[in-house]
KOLPA-329922 format. One record per residue (C-alpha): x, y, z. Coordinates in steps of 0.25 Angstrom, whole numbers, plus 5000, padded with zeros to 4 digits. Layout:
BEGIN
+------+------+------+
!    X !    Y !    Z !
+------+------+------+
!    X !    Y !    Z !
...
+------+------+------+
END
This chain:
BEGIN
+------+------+------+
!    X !    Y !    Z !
+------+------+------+
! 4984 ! 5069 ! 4936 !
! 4972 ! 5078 ! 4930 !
! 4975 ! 5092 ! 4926 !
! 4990 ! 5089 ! 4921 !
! 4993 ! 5104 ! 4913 !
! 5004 ! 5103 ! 4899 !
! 5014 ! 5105 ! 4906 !
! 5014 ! 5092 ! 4915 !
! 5018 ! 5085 ! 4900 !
! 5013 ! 5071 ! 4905 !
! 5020 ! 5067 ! 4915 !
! 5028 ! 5055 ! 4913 !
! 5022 ! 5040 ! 4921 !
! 5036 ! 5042 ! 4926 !
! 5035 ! 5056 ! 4930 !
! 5023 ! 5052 ! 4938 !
! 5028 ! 5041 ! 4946 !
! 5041 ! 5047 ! 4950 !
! 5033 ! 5060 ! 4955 !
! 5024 ! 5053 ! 4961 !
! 5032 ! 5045 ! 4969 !
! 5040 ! 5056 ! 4972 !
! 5030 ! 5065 ! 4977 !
! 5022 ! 5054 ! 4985 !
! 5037 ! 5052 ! 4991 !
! 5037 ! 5066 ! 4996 !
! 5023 ! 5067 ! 4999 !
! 5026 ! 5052 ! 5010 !
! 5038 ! 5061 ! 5015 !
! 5030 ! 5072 ! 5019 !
! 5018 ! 5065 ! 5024 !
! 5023 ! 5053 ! 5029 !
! 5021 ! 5057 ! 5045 !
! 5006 ! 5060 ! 5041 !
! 5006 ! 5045 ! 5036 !
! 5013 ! 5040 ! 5049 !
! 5003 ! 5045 ! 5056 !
! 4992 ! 5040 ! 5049 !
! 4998 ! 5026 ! 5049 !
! 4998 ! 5028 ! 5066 !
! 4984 ! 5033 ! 5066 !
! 4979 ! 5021 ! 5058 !
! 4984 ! 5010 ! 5065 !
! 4981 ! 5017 ! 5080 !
! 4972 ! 5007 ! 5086 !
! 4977 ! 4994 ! 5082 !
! 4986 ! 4996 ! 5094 !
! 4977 ! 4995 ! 5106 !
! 4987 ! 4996 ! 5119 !
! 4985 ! 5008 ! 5127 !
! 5002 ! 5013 ! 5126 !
! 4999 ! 5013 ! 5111 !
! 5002 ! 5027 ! 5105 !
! 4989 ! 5037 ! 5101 !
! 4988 ! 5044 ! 5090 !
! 4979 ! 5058 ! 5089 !
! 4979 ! 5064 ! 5075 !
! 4989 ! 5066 ! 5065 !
! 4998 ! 5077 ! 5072 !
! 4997 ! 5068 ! 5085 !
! 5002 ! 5057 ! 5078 !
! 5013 ! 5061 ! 5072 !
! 5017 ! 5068 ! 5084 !
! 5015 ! 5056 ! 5092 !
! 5024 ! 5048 ! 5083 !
! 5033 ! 5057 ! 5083 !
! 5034 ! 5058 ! 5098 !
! 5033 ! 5044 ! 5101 !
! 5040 ! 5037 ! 5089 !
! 5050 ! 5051 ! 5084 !
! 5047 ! 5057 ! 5072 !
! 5054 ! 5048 ! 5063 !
! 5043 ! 5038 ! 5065 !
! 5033 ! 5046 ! 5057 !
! 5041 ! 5044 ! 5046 !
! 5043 ! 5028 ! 5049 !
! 5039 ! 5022 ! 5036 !
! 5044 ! 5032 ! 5025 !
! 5053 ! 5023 ! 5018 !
! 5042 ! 5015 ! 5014 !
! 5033 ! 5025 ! 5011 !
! 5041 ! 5032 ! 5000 !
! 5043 ! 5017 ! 4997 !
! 5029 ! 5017 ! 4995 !
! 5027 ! 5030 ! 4988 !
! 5039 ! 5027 ! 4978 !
! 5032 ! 5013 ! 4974 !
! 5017 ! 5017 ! 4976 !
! 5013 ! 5033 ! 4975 !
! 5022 ! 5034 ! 4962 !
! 5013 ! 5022 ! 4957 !
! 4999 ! 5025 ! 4960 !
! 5001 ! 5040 ! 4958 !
! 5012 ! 5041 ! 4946 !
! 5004 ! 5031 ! 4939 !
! 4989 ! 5036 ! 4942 !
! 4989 ! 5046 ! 4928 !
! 4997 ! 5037 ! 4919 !
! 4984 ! 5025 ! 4925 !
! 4974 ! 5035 ! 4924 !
! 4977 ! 5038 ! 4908 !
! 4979 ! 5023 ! 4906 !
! 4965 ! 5020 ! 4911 !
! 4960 ! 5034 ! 4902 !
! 4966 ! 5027 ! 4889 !
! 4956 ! 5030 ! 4878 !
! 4946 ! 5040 ! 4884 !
! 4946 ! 5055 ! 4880 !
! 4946 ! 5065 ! 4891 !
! 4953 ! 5067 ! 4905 !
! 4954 ! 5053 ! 4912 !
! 4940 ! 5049 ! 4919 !
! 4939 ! 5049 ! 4934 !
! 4938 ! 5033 ! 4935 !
! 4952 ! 5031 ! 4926 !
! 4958 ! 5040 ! 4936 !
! 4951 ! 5029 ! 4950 !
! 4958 ! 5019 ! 4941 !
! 4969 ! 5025 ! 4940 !
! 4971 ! 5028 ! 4954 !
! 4966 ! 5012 ! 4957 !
! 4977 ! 5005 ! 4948 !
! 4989 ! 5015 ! 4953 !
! 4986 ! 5014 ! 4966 !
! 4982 ! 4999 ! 4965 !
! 4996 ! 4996 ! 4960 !
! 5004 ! 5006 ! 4968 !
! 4998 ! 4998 ! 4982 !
! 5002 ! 4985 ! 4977 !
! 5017 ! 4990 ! 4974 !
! 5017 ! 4999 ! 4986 !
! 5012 ! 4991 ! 4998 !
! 5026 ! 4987 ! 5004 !
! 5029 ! 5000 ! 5007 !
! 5015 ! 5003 ! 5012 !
! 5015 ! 4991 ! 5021 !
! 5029 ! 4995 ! 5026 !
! 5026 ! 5010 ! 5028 !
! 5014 ! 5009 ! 5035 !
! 5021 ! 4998 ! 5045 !
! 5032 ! 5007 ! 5047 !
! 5024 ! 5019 ! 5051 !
! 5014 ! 5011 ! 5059 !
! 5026 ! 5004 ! 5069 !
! 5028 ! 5009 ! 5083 !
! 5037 ! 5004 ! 5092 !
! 5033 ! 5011 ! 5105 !
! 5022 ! 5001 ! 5109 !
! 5022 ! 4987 ! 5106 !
! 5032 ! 4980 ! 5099 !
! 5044 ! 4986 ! 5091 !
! 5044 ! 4989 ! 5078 !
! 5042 ! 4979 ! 5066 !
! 5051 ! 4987 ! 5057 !
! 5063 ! 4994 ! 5059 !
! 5060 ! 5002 ! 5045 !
! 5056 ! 4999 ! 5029 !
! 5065 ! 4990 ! 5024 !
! 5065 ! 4980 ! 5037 !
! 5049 ! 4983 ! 5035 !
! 5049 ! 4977 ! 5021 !
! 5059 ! 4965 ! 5026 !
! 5051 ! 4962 ! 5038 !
! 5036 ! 4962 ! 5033 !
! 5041 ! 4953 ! 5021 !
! 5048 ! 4944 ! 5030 !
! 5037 ! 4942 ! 5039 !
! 5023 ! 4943 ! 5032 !
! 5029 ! 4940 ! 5020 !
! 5030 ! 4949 ! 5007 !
! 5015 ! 4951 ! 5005 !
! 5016 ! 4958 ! 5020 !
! 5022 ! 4971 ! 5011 !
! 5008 ! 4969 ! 5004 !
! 4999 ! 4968 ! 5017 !
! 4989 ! 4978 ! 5016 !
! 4988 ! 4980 ! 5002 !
! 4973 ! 4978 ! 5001 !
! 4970 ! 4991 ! 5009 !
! 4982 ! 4997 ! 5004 !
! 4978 ! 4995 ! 4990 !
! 4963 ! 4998 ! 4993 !
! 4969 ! 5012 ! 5000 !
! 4978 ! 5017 ! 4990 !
! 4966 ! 5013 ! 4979 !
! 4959 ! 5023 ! 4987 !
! 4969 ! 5034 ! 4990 !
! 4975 ! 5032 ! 4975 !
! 4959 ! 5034 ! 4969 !
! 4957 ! 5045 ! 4977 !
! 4972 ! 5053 ! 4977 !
! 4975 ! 5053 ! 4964 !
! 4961 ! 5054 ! 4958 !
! 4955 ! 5064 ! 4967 !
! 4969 ! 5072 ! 4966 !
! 4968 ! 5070 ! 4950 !
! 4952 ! 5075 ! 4951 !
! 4955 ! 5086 ! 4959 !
! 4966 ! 5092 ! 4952 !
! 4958 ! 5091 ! 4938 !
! 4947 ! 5097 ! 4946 !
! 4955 ! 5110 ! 4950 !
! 4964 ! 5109 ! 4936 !
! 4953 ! 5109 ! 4925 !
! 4944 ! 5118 ! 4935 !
! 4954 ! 5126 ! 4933 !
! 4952 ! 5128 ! 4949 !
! 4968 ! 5126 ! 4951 !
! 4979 ! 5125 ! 4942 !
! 4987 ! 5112 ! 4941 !
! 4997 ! 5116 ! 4952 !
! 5001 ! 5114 ! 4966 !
! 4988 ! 5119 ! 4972 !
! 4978 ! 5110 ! 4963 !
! 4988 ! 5100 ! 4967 !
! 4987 ! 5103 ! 4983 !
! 4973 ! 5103 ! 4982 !
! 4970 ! 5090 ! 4973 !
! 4979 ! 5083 ! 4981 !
! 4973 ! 5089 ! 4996 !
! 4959 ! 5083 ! 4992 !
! 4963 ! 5071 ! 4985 !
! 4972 ! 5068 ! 5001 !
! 4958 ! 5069 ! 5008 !
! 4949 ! 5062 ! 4999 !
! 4960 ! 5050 ! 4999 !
! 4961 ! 5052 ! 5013 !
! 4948 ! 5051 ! 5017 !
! 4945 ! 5038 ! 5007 !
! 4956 ! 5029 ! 5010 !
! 4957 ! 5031 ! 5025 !
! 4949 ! 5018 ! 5030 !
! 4958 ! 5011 ! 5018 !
! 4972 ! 5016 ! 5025 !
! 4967 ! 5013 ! 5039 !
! 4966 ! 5000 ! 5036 !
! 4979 ! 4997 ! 5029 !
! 4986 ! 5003 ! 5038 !
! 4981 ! 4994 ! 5048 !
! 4982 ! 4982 ! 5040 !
! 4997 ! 4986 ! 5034 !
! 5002 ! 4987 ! 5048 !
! 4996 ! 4976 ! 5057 !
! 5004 ! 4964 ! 5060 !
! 5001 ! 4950 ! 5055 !
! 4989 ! 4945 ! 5058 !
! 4983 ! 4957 ! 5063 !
! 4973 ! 4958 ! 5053 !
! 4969 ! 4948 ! 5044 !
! 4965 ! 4956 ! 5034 !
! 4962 ! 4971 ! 5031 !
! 4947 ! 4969 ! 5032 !
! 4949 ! 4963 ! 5046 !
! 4960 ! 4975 ! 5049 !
! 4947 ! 4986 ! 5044 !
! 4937 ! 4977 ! 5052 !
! 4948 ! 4978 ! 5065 !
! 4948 ! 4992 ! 5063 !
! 4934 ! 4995 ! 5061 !
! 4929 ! 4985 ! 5074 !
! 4941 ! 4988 ! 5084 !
! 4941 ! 5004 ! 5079 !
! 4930 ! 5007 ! 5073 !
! 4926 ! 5016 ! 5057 !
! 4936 ! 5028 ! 5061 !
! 4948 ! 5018 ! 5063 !
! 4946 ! 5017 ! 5046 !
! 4950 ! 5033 ! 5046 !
! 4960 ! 5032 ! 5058 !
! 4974 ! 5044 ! 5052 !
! 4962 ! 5049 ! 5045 !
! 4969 ! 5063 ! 5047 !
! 4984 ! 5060 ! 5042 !
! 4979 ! 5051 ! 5032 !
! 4973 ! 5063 ! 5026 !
! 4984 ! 5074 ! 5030 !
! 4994 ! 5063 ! 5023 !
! 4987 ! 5059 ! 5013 !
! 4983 ! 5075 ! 5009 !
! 4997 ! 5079 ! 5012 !
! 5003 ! 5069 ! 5004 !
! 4993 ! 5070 ! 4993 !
! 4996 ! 5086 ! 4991 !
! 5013 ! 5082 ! 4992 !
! 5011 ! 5072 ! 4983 !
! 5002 ! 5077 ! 4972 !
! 5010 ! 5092 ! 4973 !
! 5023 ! 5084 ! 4971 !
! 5020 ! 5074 ! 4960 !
! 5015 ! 5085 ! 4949 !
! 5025 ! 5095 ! 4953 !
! 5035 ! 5083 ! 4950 !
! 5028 ! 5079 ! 4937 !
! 5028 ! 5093 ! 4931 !
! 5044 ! 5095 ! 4937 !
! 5047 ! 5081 ! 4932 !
! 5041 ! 5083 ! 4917 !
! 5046 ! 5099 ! 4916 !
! 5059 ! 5091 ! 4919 !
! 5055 ! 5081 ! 4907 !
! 5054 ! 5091 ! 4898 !
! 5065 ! 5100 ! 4902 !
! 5076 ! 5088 ! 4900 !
! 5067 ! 5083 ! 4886 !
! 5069 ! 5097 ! 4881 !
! 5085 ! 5098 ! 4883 !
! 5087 ! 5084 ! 4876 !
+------+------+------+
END
């Protein structure tokens, strides 16, 4: 990332993928209630009988689940998103500098804003394809309700992988990929750039010193610009991920559904926990992974010099 002082000495590709699958594991621990109840507000409206649980904001949601479902439910699908952090965060994040500088091969100079979009393209591009099992899993995990309708599919991760390959076949653990991939080429252009351009902005401005608060800050206003870009995106997958055969044929027939039966807003339903998670987790993260770069290298160079 821009504004790296000496004292970093170059993190390793290595270094870079452990912390960051580390941090993004701790960030999804933290957060992951937030991202439950995004996943509730999103699909609210597919289910149109009137004993159908209603959600109101974030709070209300997670209280509401809570209530209705324990408080263990919000963290229904965990498993699968650290699976998911561990096989996709530590990709398109861990690999994003060691990209960036490969796409800046033979030019002079700090590496140009469009190497960094391409950057965040190829890591992100990659990391979705690799990924998407856990994503699909997650996101059916959180969305199951067995207090209307029928019970649940799943009785948890692994009997979630087991029975969507067995009955939709393999590529059901890659159903969804096109938004998925579309999303996370969104929120991967715009996290880790806008985090990367903000924090050379208050680094070489000399405006904050390349530390926790710079940190804070860059990451706080890299959560609401991804937020606020890749909502309509997220909606959709969501919606697509978690329907049952059949129920769409396609995801531009799920965004048409949505846009007839519930109109524009639908496209930015969990607007507001989307942002409050995707913020939250952006500052855990980012905070985590250079203070783990820096611990990891000092640690390097501690053991290099007693050898």
């Amino acid at each position: 990332m821009a504004g790296a002082t000496a004292s970093d000495a170059h993190p390793t590709m290595g270094v870079k993928i452990f912390s960051a699958g580390a941090a993004a594991c701790l960030a999804d621990v933290v957060t992951f209630p937030l991202d439950t109840a995004k996943v509730r507000l999103q699909i609210q409206g597919e289910c149109r009988t009137s004993s159908a649980v209603r959600y109101k904001g974030v709070l209300g949601t997670i209280t509401t689940l809570a209530k209705t479902e324990g408080p263990m439910k919000l963290y229904s699908g965990l498993p699968a998103g650290l699976q998911r952090q561990m096989s996709f965060a530590s990709l398109r994040i861990g690999l994003y500098d060691t990209v960036q500088e490969l796409f800046s091969a033979g030019r002079e100079g700090a590496p140009t804003l469009g190497s960094k979009i391409l950057a965040g393209l190829t890591t992100g591009g990659v990391a979705v394809f690799i990924g998407q099992p856990t994503e699909v899993v997650k996101v059916r995990l959180q969305a199951q309700s067995h207090l209307h309708g029928p019970q649940p599919r799943y009785t948890g991760t692994y009997n979630a992988y087991r029975i969507i390959a067995t009955t939709e076949g393999l590529t059901g653990l890659w159903k969804g990929t096109t938004p998925n991939l579309m999303r996370n080429v969104i929120i991967n252009c715009t996290e880790l750039v806008t985090y990367d351009l903000m924090k050379g902005v208050f680094v070489n401005n000399k405006l904050l010193a390349d530390d926790l608060p710079c940190h804070f800050v860059s990451a706080l206003i890299a959560g609401f610009c991804t937020t606020l870009l890749s909502s309509p995106v997220d909606v959709v997958k969501t919606r697509f991920v978690n329907s049952s055969p059949g129920q769409y044929t396609s995801v531009p027939n799920c965004a048409m559904a949505m846009f007839t039966k519930e109109g524009p807003t639908a496209f930015f339903k969990g607007f507001v926990p989307s942002f409050l998670r995707l913020a939250s987790w952006n500052v855990i993260m980012f905070v985590c992974f250079e203070h783990l770069k820096r611990e990891l290298m000092k640690s390097r160079q501690t053991v290099d010099c007693t050898t």
